[in-house]
N, C-alpha and C positions, 0 to 999 in steps of 0.2 A: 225538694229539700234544698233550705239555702247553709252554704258552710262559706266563713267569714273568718279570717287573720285581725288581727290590730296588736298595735303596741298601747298600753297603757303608759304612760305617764305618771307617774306616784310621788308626793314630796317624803323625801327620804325618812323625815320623822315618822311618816303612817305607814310603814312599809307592812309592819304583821297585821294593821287593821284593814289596808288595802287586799293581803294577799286574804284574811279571811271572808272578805266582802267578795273577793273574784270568783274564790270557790262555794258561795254560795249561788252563784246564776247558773240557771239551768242551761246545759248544753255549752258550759264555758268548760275550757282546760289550759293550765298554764302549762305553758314548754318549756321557758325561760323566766329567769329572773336577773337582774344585775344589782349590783350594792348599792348603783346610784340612785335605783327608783322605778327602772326600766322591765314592765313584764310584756312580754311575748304570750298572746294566747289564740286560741282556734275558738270560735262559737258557732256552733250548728243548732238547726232546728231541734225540738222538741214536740213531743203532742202536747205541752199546755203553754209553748211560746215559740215566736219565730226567733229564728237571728239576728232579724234589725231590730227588732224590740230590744233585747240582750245586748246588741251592742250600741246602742240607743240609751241606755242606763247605765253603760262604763262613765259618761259624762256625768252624771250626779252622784257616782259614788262618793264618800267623805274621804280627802285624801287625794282623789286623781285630779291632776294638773290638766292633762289631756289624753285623749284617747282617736289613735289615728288607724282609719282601719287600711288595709295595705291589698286587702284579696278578697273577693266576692267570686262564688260558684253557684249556680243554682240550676238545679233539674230537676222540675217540677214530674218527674216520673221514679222519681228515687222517692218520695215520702210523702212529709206533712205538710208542705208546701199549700195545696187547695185548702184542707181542714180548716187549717189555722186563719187564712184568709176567707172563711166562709165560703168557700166557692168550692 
């Protein structure tokens, strides 16, 4: 199982279309958000995606400036980790 932090980056005008695009990825969760643009979220594995794929597509969301990820954890004994990579 991989679980992954980042901060998003959002231009202030897309803020509701960013936060509804965040909570659609699977295994994402927002913990924070600020007025300027700025969300705070965690993304873990899922059985039908990994984490870096998930956080791998913060950068083409419509609306993110940037997406920086700040924390990787992975223990391939906690989960989906082989599945997902075929192994």
């Amino acid at each position: 199982m991989d679980i992954a932090s980042a901060v998003v980056d959002a231009m202030p005008c897309c803020l509701d279309e960013v936060r509804s695009q965040l909570e659609g990825l699977p295994g994402l969760e927002i913990h924070a958000e600020t007025p300027d643009g700025r969300f705070i979220v965690t993304v873990e594995d899922t059985p039908e995606t990994s984490a870096a794929d998930t956080v791998m597509r913060l950068h083409g969301l419509r609306g993110v400036l940037a997406a920086t990820m700040v924390y990787q954890y992975s223990d391939e004994a906690l989960g989906f980790g082989p599945a997902i990579r075929g192994g």
